[in-house]
MIDO-944960 format. One record per residue (C-alpha): x, y, z. Coordinates in steps of 0.001 Angstrom, whole numbers, padded with zeros to 6 digits, always signed. Example, Ala and Ser with C-alpha at 12.3 -4.5 7.8 and 13.67 -1.06 7.14 Angstrom:
% residues 2
+012300-004500+007800/+013670-001060+007140/
//
This chain:
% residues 59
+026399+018223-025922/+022591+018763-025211/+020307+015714-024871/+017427+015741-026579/+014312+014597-024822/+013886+011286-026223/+017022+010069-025900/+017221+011281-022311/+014378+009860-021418/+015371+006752-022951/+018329+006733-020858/+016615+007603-017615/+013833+004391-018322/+016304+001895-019241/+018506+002823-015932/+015485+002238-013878/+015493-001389-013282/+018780-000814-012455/+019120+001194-009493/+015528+000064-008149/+014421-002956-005839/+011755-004440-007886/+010231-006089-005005/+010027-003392-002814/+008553-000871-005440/+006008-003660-006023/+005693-003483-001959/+005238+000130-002085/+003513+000959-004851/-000269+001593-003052/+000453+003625-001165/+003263+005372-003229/+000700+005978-005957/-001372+007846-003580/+001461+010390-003036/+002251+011495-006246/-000312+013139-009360/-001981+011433-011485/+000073+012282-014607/+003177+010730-012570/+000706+007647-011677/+000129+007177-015252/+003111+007683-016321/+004908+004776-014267/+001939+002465-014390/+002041+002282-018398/+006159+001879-018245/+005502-000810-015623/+002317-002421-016069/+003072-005004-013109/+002482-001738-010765/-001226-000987-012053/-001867-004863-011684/-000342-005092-008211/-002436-001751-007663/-005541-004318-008414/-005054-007021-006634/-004350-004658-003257/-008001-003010-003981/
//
């Protein structure tokens, strides 16, 4: 059975909290952000909005 992209996406966002340490993505995130594209950047910072403020408040 295919997935269709919603749904797999879906899936893949609500596992996330799951298998990741909050605090140390929070840690991370500068310079994380720096190593990946901007669509990526974007793309994590509007599912998590607590990144692009953390982001802030290192600048």
């Amino acid at each position: 059975m295919a997935c269709t992209a919603p749904s797999c996406t879906r899936g893949l966002h609500d596992d996330l909290p799951r298998y990741l340490n909050q605090d140390l993505l929070l840690e991370l995130w500068p310079v994380l952000r720096t190593l990946v594209g901007r669509t990526v950047r974007a793309v994590w910072e509007d599912a998590f909005p607590q990144l692009a403020s953390r982001t802030r408040a290192a600048a």
